[in-house]
C-alpha positions in Angstrom: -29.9 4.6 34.8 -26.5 4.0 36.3 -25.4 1.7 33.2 -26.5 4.6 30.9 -24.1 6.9 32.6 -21.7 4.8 32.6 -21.7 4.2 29.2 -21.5 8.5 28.4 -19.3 8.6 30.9 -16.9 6.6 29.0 -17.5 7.9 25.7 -16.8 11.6 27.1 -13.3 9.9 28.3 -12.4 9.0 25.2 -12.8 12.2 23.6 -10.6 13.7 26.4 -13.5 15.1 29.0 -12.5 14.8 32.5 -15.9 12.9 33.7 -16.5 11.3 36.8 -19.4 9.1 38.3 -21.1 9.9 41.6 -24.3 8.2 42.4 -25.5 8.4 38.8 -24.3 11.7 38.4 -21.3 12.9 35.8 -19.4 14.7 35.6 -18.7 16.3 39.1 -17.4 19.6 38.3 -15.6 21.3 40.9 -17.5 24.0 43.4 -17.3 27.4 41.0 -15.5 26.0 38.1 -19.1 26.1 36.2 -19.1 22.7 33.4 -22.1 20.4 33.9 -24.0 17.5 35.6 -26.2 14.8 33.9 -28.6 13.9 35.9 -30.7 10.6 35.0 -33.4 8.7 36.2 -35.8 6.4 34.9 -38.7 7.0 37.0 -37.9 10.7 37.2 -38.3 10.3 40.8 -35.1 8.9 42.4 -34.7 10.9 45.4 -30.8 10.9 45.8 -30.8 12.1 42.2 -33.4 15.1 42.8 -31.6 16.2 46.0 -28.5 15.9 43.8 -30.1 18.6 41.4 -31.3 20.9 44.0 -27.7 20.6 45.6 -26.2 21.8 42.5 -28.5 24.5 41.6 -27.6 25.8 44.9 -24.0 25.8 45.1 -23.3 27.5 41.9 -25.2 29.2 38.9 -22.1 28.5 36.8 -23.0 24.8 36.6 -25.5 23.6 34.1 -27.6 20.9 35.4 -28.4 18.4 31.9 -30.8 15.4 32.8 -32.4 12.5 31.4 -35.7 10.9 32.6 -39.0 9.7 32.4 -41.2 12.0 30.3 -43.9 13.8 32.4 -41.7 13.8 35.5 -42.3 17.7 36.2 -40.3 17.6 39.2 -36.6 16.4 37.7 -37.1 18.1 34.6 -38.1 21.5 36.3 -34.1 21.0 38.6 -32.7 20.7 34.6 -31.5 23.8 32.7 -32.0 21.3 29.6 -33.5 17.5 29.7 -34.7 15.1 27.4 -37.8 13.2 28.5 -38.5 9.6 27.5 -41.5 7.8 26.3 -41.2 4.2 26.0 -45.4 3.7 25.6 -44.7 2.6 22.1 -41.6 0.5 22.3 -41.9 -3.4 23.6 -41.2 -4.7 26.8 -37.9 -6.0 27.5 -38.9 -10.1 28.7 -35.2 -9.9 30.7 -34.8 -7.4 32.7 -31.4 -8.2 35.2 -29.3 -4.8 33.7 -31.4 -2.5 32.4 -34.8 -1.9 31.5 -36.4 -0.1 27.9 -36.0 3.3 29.9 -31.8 2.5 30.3 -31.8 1.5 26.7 -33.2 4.5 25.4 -31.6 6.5 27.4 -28.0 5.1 26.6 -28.7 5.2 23.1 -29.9 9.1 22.8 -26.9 9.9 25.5 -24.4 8.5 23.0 -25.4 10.1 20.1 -25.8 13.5 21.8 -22.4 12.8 22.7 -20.9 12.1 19.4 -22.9 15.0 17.6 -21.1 17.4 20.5 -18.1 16.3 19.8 -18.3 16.4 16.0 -19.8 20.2 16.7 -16.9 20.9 18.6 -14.3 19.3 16.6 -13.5 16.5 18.5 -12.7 12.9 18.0 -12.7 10.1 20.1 -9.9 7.4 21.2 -10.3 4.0 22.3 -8.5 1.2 24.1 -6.0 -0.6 22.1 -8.7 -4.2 22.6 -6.2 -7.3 21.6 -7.5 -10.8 22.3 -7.0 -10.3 26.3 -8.1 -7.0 26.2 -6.9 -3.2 26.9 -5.0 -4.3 30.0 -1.7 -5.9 28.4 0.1 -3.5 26.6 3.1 -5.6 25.3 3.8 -8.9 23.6 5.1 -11.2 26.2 6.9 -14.5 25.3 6.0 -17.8 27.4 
């Protein structure tokens, strides 16, 4: 579920959302400031995640906890103030399966266009890299 983060994580960025990425978890916000967490997990039943989500509920009310898992996983979705769960019984398998599996996918895909529907709520617009044929990282023309 990491990738899927990943991905939110860097579309919150480019709208201007201080994020972060702990262990599958964004953003951190800090002890008492209130904000949020996403939580996600494909299985529902990550333990590091879950403890993550008890943590939180317990060190401040202020902070919602958001999640994304498994539908039918009782236990994550009952740490979440909101979740989405997701069904893949319907949707093929994936024959390759080194980055992500149907579950990731999904979840990427609903996670971005929550994301974009927020914004556009909210008023706000994304920015991206300025992507040139060797990528963001050279920002002026240099002559060889």
């Amino acid at each position: 579920m990491q990738l899927a983060l990943l991905l939110a994580a860097n579309r919150l960025a480019h709208a201007d959302v201080p994020t972060s990425l702990i262990n599958g978890v964004l953003p951190s916000p800090p002890e008492g400031s209130g904000g949020a967490v996403l939580l996600g997990s494909g299985s529902g039943e990550t333990q590091y995640v879950l403890d993550i989500g008890r943590q939180t509920r317990a060190l401040d009310p202020g902070i919602r906890v958001l999640g994304i898992a498994r539908q039918g996983a009782s236990t994550f979705h009952g740490l979440c103030h909101r979740s989405v769960g997701v069904s893949t019984d319907n949707l093929p398998p994936i024959p390759l399966r080194i980055w992500a599996d149907i579950e990731e996918l999904v979840a990427a895909e609903l996670l971005d266009a929550m994301i974009v529907a927020a914004a556009a709520r909210c008023g706000r617009s994304f920015k991206h890299e300025r992507i040139g044929p060797s990528g963001p990282y050279i920002s002026a023309h240099v002559e060889v």
